[in-house]
DSSP file (Angstrom, degrees, kcal/mol; ACC not computed):
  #  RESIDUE AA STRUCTURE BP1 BP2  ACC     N-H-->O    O-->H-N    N-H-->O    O-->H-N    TCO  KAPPA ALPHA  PHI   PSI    X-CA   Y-CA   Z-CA
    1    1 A X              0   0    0      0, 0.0     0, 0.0     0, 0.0     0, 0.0   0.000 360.0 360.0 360.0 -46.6  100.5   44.2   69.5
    2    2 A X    >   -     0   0    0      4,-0.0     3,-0.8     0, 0.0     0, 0.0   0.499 360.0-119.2 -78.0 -23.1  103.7   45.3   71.5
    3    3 A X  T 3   -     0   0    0      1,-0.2     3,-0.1     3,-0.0     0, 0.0   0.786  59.7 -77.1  77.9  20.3  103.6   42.8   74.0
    4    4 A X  T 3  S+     0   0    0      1,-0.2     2,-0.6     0, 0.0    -1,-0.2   0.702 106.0 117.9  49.9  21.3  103.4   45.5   76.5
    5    5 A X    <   -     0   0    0     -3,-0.8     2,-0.4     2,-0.0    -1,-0.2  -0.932  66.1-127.5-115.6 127.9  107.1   46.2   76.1
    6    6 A X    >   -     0   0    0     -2,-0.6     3,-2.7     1,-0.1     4,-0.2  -0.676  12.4-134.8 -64.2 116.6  108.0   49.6   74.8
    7    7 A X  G >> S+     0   0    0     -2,-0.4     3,-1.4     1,-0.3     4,-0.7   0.545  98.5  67.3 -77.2 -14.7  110.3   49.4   71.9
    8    8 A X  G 34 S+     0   0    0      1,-0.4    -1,-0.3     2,-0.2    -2,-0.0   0.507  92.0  65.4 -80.8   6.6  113.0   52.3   73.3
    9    9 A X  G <4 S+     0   0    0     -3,-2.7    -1,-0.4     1,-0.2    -2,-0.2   0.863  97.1  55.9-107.5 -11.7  113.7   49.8   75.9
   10   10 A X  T <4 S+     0   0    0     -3,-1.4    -2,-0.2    -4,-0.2    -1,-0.2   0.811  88.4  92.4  14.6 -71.9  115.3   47.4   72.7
   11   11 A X  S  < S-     0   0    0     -4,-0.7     2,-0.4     1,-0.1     0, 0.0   0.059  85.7-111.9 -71.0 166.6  117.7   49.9   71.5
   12   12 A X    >>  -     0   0    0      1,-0.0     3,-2.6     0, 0.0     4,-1.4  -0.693  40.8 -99.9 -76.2 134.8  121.3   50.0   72.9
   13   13 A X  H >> S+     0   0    0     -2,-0.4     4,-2.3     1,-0.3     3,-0.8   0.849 124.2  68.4 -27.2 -38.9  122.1   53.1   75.1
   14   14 A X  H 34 S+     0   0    0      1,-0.3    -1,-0.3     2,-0.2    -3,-0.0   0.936 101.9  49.3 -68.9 -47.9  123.9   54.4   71.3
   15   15 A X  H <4 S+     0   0    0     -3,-2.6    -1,-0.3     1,-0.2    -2,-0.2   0.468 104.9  52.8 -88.7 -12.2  120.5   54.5   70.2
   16   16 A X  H << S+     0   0    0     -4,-1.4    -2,-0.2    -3,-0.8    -1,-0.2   0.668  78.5 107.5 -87.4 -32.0  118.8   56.5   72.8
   17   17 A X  S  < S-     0   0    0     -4,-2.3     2,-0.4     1,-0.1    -3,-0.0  -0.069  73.3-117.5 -46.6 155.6  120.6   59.0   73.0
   18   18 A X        -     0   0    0      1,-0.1    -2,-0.1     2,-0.0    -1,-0.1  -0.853  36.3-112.6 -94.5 137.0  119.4   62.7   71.5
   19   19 A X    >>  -     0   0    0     -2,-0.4     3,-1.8     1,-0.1     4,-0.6  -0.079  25.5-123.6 -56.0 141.6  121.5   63.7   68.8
   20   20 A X  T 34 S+     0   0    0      1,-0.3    -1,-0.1     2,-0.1    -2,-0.0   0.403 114.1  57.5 -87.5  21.5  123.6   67.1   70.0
   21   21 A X  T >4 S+     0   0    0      2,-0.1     3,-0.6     3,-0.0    -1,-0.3   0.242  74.7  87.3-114.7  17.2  122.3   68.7   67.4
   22   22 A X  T X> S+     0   0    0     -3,-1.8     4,-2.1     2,-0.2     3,-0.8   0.780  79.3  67.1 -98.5 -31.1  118.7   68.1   68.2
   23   23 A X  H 3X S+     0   0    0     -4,-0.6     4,-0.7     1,-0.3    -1,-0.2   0.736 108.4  49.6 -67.6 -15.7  118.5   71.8   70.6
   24   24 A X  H <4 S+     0   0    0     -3,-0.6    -1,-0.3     2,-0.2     4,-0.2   0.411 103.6  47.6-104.5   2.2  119.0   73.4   67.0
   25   25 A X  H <> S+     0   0    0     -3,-0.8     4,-2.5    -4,-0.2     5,-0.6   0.764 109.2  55.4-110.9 -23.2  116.9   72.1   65.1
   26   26 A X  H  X S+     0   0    0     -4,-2.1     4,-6.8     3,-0.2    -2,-0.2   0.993 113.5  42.9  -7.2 -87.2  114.3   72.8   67.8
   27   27 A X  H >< S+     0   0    0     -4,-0.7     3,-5.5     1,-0.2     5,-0.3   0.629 118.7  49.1 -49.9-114.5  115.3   76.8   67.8
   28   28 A X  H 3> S+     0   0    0      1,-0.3     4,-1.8    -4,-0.2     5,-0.3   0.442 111.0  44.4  -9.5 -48.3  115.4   76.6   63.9
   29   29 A X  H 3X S+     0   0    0     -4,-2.5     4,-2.2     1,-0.2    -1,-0.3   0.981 120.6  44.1 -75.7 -28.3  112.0   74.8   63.4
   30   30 A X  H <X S+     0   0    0     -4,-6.8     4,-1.5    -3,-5.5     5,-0.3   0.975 114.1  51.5 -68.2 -31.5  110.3   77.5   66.2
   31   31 A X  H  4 S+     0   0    0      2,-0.2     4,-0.5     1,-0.2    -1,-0.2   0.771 112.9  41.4 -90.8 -11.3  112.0   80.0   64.6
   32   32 A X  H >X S+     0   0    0     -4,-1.8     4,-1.4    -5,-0.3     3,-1.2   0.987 111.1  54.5 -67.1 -68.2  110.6   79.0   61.0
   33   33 A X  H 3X S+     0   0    0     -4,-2.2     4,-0.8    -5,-0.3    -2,-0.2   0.824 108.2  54.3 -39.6 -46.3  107.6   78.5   62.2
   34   34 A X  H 3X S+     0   0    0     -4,-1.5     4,-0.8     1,-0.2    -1,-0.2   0.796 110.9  42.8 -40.2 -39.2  107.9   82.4   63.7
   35   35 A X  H <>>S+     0   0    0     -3,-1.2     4,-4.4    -4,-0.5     5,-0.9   0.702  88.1  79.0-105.2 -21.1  108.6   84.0   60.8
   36   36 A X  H  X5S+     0   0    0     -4,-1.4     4,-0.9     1,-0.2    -1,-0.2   0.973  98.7  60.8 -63.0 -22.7  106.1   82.4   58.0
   37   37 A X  H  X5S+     0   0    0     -4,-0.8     4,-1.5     1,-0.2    -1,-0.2   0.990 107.8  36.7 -39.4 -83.5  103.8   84.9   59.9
   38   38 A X  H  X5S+     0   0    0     -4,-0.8     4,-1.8     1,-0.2     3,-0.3   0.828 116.2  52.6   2.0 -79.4  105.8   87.7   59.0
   39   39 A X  H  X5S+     0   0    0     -4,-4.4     4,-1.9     1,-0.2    -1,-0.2   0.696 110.5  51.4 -76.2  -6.0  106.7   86.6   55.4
   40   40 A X  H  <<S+     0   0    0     -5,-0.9    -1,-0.2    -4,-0.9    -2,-0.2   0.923 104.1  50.3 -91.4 -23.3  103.2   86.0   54.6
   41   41 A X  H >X S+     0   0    0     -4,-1.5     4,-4.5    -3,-0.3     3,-1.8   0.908 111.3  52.6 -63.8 -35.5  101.8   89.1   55.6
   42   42 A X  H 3X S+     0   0    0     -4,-1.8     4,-2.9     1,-0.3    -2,-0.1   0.915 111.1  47.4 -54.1 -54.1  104.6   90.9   53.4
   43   43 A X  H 3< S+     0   0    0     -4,-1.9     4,-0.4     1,-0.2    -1,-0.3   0.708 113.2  47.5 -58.4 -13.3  103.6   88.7   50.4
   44   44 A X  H X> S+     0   0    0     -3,-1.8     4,-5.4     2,-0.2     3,-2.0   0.926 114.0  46.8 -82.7 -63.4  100.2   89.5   51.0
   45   45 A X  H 3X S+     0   0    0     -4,-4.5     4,-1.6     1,-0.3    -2,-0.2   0.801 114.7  52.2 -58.1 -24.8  101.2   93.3   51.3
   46   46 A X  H 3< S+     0   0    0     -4,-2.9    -1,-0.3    -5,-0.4    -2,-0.2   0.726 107.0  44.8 -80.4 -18.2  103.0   92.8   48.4
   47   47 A X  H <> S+     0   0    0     -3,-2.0     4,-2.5    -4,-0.4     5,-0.2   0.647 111.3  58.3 -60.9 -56.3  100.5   91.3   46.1
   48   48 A X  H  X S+     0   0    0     -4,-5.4     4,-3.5     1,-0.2    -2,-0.2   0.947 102.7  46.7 -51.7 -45.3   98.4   93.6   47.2
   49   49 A X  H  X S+     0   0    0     -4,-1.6     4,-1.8    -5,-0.2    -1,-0.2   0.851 113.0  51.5 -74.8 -29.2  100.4   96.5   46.2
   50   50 A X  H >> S+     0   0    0     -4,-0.2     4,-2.1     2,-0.2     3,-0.6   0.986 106.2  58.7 -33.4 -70.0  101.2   94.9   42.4
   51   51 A X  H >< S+     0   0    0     -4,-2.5     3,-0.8     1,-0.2    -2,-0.2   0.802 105.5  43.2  -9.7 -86.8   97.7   94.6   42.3
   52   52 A X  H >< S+     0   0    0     -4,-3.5     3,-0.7    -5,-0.2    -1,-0.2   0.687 112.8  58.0 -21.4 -55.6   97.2   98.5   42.8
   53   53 A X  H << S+     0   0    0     -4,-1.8    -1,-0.2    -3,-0.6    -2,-0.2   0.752 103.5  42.5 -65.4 -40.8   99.7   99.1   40.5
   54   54 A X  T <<        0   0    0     -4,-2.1    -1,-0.3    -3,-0.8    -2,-0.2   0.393 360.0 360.0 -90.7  14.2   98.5   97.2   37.3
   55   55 A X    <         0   0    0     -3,-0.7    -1,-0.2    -5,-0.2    -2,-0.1   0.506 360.0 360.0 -90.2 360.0   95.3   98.6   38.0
């Protein structure tokens, strides 16, 4: 299907490169990922406590 040639070996050197922004969006997406934990028990704990309330 490829011809047994890998396509990155195509591009011009401009095109291989990693963007210098690419080490933050790294951090950012682990640290998203990190936190939906968090904000989901909270919503949870926070439902919950509505909940309670209209009860």
């Amino acid at each position: 299907m490829f011809d047994g040639v890998p396509a990155q070996w195509h591009k011009t050197p401009e095109q291989t490169k990693r963007s210098p922004n690419e080490a933050a969006y790294v951090f950012l997406g682990i640290m998203l990922a990190a936190l939906t934990v968090p904000a989901a028990f909270l919503g949870w704990a926070l439902f919950q406590s509505i909940g309670s309330l209209l009860h």
